[in-house]
C-alpha positions in Angstrom: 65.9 103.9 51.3 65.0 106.0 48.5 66.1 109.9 47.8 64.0 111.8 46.2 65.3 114.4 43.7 61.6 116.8 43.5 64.2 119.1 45.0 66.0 119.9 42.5 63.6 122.0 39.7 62.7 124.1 42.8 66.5 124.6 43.6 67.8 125.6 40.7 64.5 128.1 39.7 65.5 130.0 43.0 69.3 130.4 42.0 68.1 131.4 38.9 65.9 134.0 40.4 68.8 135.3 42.6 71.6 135.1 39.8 69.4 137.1 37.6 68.8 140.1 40.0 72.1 140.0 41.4 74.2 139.5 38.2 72.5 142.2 36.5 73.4 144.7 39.6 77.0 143.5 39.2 77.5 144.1 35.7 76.4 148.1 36.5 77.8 148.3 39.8 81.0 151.0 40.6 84.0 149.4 41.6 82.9 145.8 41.1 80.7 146.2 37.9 83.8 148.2 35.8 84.5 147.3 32.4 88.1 146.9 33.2 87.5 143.7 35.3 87.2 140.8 33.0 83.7 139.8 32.5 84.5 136.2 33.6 85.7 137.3 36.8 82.7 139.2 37.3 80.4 136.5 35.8 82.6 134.3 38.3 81.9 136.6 41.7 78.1 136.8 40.7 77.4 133.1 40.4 79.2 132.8 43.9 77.5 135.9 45.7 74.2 134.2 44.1 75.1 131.1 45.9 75.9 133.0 49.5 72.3 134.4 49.0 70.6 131.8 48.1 69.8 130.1 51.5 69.2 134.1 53.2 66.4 134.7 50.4 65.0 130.9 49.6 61.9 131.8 52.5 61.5 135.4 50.4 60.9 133.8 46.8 57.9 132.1 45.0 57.7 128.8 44.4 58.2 127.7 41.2 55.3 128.3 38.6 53.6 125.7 36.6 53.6 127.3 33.7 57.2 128.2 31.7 55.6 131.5 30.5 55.6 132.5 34.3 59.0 131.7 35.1 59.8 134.1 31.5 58.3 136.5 33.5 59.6 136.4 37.0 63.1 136.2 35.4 62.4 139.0 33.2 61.4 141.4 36.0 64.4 140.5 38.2 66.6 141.4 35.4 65.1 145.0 34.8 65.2 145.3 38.8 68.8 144.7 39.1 69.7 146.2 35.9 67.3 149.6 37.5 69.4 149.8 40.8 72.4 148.8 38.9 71.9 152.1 37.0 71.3 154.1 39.8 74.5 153.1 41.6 76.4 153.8 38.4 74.6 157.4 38.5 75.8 157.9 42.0 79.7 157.8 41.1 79.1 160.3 37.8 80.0 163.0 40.3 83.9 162.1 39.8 83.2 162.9 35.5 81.3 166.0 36.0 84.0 167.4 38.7 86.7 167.0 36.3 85.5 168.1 33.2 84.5 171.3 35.0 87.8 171.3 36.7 90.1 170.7 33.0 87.8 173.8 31.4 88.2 175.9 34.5 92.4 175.4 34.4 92.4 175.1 30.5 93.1 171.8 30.1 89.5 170.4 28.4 91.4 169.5 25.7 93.3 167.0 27.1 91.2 163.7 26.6 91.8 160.1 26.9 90.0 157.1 27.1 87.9 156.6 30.7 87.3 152.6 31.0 85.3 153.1 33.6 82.7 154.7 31.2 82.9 151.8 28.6 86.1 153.6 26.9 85.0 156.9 25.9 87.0 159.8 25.6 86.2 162.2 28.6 88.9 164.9 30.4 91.8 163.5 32.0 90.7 164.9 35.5 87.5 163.1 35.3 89.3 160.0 34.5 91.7 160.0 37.2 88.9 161.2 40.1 87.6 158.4 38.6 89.9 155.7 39.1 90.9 157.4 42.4 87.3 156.9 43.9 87.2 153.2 42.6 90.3 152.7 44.8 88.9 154.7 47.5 85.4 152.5 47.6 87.7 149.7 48.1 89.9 150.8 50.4 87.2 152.1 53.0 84.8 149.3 52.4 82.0 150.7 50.7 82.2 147.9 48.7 80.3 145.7 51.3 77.3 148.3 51.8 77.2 148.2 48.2 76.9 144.1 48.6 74.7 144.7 51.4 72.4 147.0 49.7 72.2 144.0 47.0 70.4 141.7 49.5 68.2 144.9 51.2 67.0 145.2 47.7 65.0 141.9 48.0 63.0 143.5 51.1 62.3 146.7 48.9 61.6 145.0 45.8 60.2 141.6 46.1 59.7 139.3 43.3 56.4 139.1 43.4 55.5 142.5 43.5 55.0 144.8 40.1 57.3 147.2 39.0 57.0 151.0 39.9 58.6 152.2 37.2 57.2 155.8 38.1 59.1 155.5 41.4 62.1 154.1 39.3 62.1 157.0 36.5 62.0 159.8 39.8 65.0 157.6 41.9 66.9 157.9 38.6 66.4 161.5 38.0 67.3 162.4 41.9 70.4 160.3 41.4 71.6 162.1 38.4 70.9 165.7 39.7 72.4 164.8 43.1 75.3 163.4 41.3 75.5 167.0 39.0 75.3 169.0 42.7 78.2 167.3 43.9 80.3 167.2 41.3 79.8 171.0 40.7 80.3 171.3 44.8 83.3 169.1 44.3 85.0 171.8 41.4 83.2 175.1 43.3 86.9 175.9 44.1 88.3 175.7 41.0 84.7 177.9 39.5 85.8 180.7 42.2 89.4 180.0 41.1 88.7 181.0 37.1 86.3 183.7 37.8 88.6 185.5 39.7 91.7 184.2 37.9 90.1 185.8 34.2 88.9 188.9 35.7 92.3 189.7 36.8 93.7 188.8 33.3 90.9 191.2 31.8 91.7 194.3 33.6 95.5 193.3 33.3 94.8 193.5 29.7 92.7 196.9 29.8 95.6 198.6 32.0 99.1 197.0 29.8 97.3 196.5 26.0 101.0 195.9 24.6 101.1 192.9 27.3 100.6 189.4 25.8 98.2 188.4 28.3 97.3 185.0 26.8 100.9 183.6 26.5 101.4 184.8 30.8 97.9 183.6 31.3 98.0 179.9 29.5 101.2 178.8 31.6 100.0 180.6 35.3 96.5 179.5 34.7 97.9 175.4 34.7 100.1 175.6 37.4 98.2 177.8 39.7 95.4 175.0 38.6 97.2 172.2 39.3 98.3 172.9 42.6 95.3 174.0 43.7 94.5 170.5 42.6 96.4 169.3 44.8 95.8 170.7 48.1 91.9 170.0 47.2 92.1 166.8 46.2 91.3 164.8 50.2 88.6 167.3 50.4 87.2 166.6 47.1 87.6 163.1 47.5 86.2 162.7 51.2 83.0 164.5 49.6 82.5 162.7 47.2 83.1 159.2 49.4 80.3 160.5 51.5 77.7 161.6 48.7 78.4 157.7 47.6 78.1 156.6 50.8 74.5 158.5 51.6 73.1 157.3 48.3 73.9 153.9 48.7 72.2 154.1 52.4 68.8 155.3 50.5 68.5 151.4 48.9 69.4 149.7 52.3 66.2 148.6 54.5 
């Protein structure tokens, strides 16, 4: 009996295909794509998700091209595909940085930075960084996780390999994500914007009425703790919205 081995080339060229859509997604993607995961592990869950696709997608994908310039290509435009909607995910979570910068100024706490690993280690407020560790823990926690996944493998009936790229459609998904991610996040600190209008305006005519009153030095200290615990009795509501803005943007890339 003799076994043939003309599987292989065509084997391994669809793997490839899949690994190189599906890795570049995960390297951008929230909660499973953050820089504070090792990249081996993440190399590591990529080459395995690749492998669970592999057999769903074989029947979707070209056969393997005759020339090597053509298999260039294909990989090439699977790449900017998943790197595109790996991009656009990332844009969808922003919402969490935007909330809390607005959030420190409005409570007078912008100048408290630290590093945010979840945007590559740059210095951003500390109330964006810890809405945006809370909503990595909260994609895990309810799941979302899996429609991200699934959205990975709805991509391949929205984008198809052998289809060109519409990078007009890309550049205007892009620029809904970002401003839908801005709306929310302002939504998200919209209590906190009342909060400071109202909070400053009081200040000012406290000022106008007592001029030998040190307003600042009463202001500085109310203005943080009223802040803070409005902080706190906002922060399920906050967080529920912004949960649900994640979870409507990641149902526009599903089939």
């Amino acid at each position: 009996m003799t076994i043939g081995l003309d599987w292989l080339p065509q084997t391994a060229f669809l793997y490839l295909i899949v690994f190189a859509r599906v890795g570049s997604m995960l390297m951008l993607m929230p909660a499973l794509g953050e820089t504070s995961i090792p990249a081996r592990m993440r190399l590591s869950f990529a080459l395995v998700f690749s492998l669970v696709l592999y057999p769903l997608l074989s029947g979707q994908l070209p056969a393997l091209p005759d020339e090597l310039m053509a298999i260039v290509v294909l990989l090439v435009h699977e790449i900017i595909i998943g790197l595109m909607l790996g991009a656009l995910m990332r844009f969808f979570v922003s919402a969490a940085q935007v909330a809390g910068s607005i959030i420190a100024f409005q409570i007078g706490l912008s100048a408290a930075m630290m590093a945010d690993p979840n945007q590559g280690g740059v210095q951003g407020a500390v109330f964006g960084t810890f809405l945006s560790f809370l909503g990595v823990a909260l994609i895990f926690a309810t799941d979302l996780h899996h429609m991200a996944l699934s959205a990975i493998y709805d991509s391949y009936s929205v984008f198809s390999p052998t289809d060109p790229l519409m990078a007009g459609d890309a550049a205007q998904a892009a620029i809904r994500a970002v401003t839908g991610a801005f709306t929310v996040g302002v939504q998200m600190a919209a209590p906190f914007i009342v909060f400071g209008l109202i909070f400053n305006l009081g200040m000012g005519i406290l000022s106008r009425l007592m001029p030998a009153l040190q307003v600042y030095f009463m202001a500085m200290p109310a203005n943080i703790g009223v802040g803070l615990i409005l902080f706190a009795l906002l922060l399920a509501m906050m967080m529920g919205w912004y949960l649900t803005h994640f979870e409507a943007e990641l149902a526009t890339l599903r089939v």
